[in-house]
C-alpha positions in Angstrom: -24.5 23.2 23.8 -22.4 20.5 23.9 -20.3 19.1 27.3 -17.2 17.2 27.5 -16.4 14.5 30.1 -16.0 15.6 33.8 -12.3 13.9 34.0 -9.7 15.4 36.2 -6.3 15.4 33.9 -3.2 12.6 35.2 -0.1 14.0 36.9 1.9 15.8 34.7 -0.7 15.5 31.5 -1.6 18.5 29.4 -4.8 19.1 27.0 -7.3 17.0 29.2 -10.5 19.5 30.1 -11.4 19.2 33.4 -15.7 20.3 32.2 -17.2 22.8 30.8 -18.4 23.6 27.0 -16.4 22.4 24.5 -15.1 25.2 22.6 -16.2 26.3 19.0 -12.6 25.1 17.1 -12.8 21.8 18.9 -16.4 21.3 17.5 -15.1 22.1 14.0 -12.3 19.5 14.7 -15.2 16.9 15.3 -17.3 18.1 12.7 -14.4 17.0 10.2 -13.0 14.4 11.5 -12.5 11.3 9.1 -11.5 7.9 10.2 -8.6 6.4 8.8 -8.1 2.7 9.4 -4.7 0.9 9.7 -2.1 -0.7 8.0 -3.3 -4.4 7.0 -0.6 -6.9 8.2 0.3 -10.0 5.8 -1.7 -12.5 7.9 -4.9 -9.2 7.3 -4.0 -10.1 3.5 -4.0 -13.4 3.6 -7.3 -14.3 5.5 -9.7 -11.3 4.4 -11.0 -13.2 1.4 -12.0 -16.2 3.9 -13.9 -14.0 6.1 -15.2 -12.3 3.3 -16.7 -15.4 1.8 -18.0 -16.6 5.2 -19.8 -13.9 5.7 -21.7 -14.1 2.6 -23.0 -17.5 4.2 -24.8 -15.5 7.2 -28.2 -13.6 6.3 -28.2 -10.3 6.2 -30.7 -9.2 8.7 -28.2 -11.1 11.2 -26.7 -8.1 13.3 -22.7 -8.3 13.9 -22.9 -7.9 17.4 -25.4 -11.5 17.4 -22.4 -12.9 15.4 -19.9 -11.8 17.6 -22.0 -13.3 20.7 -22.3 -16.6 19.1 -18.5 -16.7 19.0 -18.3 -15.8 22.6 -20.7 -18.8 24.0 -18.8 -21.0 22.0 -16.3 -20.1 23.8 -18.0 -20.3 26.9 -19.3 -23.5 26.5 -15.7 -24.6 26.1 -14.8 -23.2 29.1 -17.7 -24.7 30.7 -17.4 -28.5 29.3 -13.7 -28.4 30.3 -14.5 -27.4 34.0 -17.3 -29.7 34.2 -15.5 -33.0 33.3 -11.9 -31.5 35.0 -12.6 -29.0 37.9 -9.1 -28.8 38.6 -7.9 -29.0 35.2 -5.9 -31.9 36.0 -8.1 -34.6 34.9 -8.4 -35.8 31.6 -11.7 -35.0 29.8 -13.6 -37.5 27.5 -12.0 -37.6 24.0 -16.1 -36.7 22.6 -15.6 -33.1 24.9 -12.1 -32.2 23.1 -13.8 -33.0 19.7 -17.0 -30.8 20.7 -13.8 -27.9 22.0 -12.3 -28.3 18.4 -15.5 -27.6 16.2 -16.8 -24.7 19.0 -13.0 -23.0 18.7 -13.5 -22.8 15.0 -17.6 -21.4 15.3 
């Protein structure tokens, strides 16, 4: 038996259960449920094939969330080389720190 979320429903809004089972027609509704993804913008169009390619660079036993991680300390360390050598952000950083920011910001 399956149990939805123990949420209590906002002011005024309709269709949120409050606990219980769910019922048999809303398990059917998940049984056969199919994602469809969005409409691809022009910028989508235009920059697919890169990321495409780039991937193929990576090896395949390299999980996307490990990818995605790398790109977030890169960003971290950007972060943290900027507040390092300006604390107040006020200061001018060494030129060798904004060329380390530029090839982190495009990891």
């Amino acid at each position: 038996q399956v149990v939805a979320w123990n949420a209590s429903p906002a002011p005024g809004e309709k269709g949120m259960r409050a606990s219980g089972p769910i019922e048999p027609a809303g398990l059917e509704n998940i049984a056969t449920y199919k994602y469809k993804a969005g409409v691809y913008t022009p910028l989508d169009n235009l920059l697919n094939p890169v990321w495409t390619q780039l991937t193929e660079l990576l090896p395949m036993w390299l999980a996307p969330n490990v990818v995605t991680s790398i790109g977030g300390g890169c960003n971290m360390l950007i972060v943290t080389l900027c507040t390092v050598f300006s604390p107040s952000y006020e200061e001018m950083v060494p030129s060798w720190v904004l060329q380390i920011n530029g090839v982190l910001l495009i990891t």
